[in-house]
C-alpha positions in Angstrom: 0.0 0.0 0.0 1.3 3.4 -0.8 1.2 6.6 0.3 0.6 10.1 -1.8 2.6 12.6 0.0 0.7 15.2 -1.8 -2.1 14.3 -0.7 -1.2 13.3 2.9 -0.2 17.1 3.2 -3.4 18.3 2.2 -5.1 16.4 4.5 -3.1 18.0 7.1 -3.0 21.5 6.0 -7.2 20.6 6.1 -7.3 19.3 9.5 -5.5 22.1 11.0 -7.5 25.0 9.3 -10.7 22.9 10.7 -8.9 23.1 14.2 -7.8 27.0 13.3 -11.9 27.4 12.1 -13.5 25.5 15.0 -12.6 27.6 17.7 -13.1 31.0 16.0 -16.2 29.1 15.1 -17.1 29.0 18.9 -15.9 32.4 19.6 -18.7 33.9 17.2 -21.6 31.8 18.8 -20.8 33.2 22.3 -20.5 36.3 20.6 -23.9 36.2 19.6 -25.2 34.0 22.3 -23.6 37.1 24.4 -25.0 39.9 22.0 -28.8 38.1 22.1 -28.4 38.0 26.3 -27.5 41.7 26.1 -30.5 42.1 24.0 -33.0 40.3 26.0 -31.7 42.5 29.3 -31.7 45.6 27.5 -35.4 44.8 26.6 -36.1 43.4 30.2 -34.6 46.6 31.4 -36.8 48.7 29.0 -39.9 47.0 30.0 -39.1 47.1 33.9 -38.7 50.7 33.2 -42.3 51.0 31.3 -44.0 49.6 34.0 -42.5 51.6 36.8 -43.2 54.5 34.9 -46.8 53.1 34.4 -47.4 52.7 37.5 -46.5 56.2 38.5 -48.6 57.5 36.4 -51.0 55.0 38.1 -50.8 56.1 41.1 -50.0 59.9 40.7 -53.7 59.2 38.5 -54.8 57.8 41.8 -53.9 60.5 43.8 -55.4 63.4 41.9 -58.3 61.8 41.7 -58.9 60.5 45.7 -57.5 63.6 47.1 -60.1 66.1 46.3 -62.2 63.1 47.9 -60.7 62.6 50.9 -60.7 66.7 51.7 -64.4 66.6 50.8 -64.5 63.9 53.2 -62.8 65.8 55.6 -64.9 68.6 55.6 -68.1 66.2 55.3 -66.5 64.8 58.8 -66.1 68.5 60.2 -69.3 69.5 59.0 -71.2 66.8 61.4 -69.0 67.2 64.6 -71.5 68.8 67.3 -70.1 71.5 69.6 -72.6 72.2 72.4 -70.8 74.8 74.9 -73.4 77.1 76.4 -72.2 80.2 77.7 -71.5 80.8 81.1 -70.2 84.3 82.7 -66.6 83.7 84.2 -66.7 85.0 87.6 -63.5 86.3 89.0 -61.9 85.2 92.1 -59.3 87.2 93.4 -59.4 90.4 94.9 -58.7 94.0 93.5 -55.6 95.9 94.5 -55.7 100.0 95.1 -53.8 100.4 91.9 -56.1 98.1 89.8 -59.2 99.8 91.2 -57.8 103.3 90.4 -56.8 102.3 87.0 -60.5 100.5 86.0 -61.8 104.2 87.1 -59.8 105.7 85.0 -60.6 102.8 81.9 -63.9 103.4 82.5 -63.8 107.3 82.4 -61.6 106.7 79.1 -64.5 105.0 77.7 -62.2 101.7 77.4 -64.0 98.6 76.6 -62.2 95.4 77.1 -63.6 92.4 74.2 -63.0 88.7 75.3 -65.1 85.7 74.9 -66.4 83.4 77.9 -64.1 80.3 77.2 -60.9 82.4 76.1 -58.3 81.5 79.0 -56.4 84.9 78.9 -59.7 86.7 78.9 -60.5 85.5 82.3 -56.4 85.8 83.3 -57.0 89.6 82.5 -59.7 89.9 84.2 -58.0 87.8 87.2 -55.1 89.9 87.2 -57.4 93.1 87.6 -59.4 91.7 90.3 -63.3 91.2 91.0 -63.8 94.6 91.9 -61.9 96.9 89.4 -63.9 94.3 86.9 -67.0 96.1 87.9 -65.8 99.5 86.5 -64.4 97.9 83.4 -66.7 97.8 80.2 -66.6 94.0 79.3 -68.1 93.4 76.0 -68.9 89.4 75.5 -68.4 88.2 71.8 -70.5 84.7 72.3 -73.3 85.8 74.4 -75.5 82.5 73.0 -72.6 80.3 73.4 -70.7 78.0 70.7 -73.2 75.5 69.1 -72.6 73.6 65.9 -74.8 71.0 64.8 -76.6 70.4 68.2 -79.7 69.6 67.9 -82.3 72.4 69.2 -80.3 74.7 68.8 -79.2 77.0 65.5 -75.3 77.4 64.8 -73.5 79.7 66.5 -69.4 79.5 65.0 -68.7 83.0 65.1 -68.4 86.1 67.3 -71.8 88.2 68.0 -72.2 91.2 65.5 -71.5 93.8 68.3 -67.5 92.3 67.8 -67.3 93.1 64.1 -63.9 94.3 63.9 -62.8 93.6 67.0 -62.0 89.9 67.1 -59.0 89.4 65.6 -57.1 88.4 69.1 -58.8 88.4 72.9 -58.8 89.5 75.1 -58.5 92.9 73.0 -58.4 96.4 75.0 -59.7 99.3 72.9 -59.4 103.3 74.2 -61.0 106.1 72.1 -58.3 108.5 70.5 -60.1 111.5 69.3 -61.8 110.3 66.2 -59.9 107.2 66.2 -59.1 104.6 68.7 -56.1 102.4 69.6 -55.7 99.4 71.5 -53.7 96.3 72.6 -54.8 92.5 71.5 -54.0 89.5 72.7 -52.1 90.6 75.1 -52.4 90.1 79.0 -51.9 93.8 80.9 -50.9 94.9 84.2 -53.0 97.9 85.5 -49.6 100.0 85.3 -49.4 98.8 81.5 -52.9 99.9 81.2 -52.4 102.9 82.5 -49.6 104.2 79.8 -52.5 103.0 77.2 -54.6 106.0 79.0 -52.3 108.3 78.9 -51.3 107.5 75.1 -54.9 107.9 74.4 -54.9 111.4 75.6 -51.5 112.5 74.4 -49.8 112.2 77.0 -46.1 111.6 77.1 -44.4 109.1 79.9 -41.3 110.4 81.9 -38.6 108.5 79.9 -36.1 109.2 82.1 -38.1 107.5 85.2 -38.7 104.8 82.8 -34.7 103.9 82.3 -33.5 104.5 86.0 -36.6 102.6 87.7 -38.0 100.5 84.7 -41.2 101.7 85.5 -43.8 104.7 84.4 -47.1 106.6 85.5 
């Protein structure tokens, strides 16, 4: 049996461009198998980002449309609470000093009037602080005279200050002194009959002694 060298060379120059091909061969399938992965997670990706956006829409659409709701709700709720406080005339405890006394005569003949309402806590603290008897000089005006009532049955609604408080119920208890044609006043604030005093005397035109003021702190 003989051998063609020819062709046994061939043979070899064909198995080794099979081995040379075989492995690029494998190199171009991962390539694509690696190119199709990257793919399929680019498109997972996209869609995982489709339905998060989705569903903020979603519920941003949920929100718009259950919030108007829930404040109607709300104010449905508010609307059926019953507030039943009658009114009842705060009667002061303590007694008046000399200096309170004196300076509720001189409120009065100011034509002061002092505006509070029954259940506001530094209305009666004023009047505390002033004493049971300079109280009677003082010209209290009462803005809920019938009470608070909402929703209680037998009885109509009563939310907001009495008519004879127009204008005067921003903040209680609220001093007001005539001025000439005008008037001025202190809100919200509680006084000392020495503070209340200086309100008098600003009401007339009347300047304080500055200099007693800064040496003693303190002014008629």
């Amino acid at each position: 049996m003989t051998f063609d060298a020819t062709e046994t060379m061939h043979a070899r120059a064909r198995v080794t461009t099979n081995l040379r091909v075989a492995p690029r061969r494998a190199s171009e399938r991962r390539e694509r198998a690696s190119r199709v992965r990257s793919a399929a997670t680019r498109d997972a990706s996209d869609a995982e980002l489709d339905r998060r956006a989705m569903l903020g829409l979603s519920t941003a659409a949920l929100v718009s449309t259950f919030a108007p709701l829930s404040a109607i709700a709300a104010k449905e709720e508010k609307a059926k609470k019953v507030v039943a406080v009658p009114y009842t005339k705060y009667v002061v405890q303590k007694e008046s000093t000399e200096e309170a006394i004196a300076v509720a005569k001189e409120l009065k003949e100011a034509g002061a009037r002092l505006y509070g309402a029954f259940w506001c806590e530094n209305c009666n603290k004023q009047k505390e602080l002033l004493g049971k008897e300079a109280m009677e000089y003082i010209d209290y005006v009462e803005c809920f005279p019938d009470g608070v009532y909402q929703n209680s049955p037998g009885h109509e609604d009563v939310i907001k200050p009495d008519a004879i408080c127009k204008g005067y119920s921003d903040a209680w208890p609220l001093w007001v002194v005539p001025k000439g044609d005008d008037e001025i006043g202190i809100q919200g604030q509680i006084k000392k009959p020495r503070e209340l005093k200086r309100l008098i005397k600003e009401a007339r035109g009347e300047k304080g002694d500055l200099l007693k003021y800064f040496t003693t702190l303190e002014m008629d």
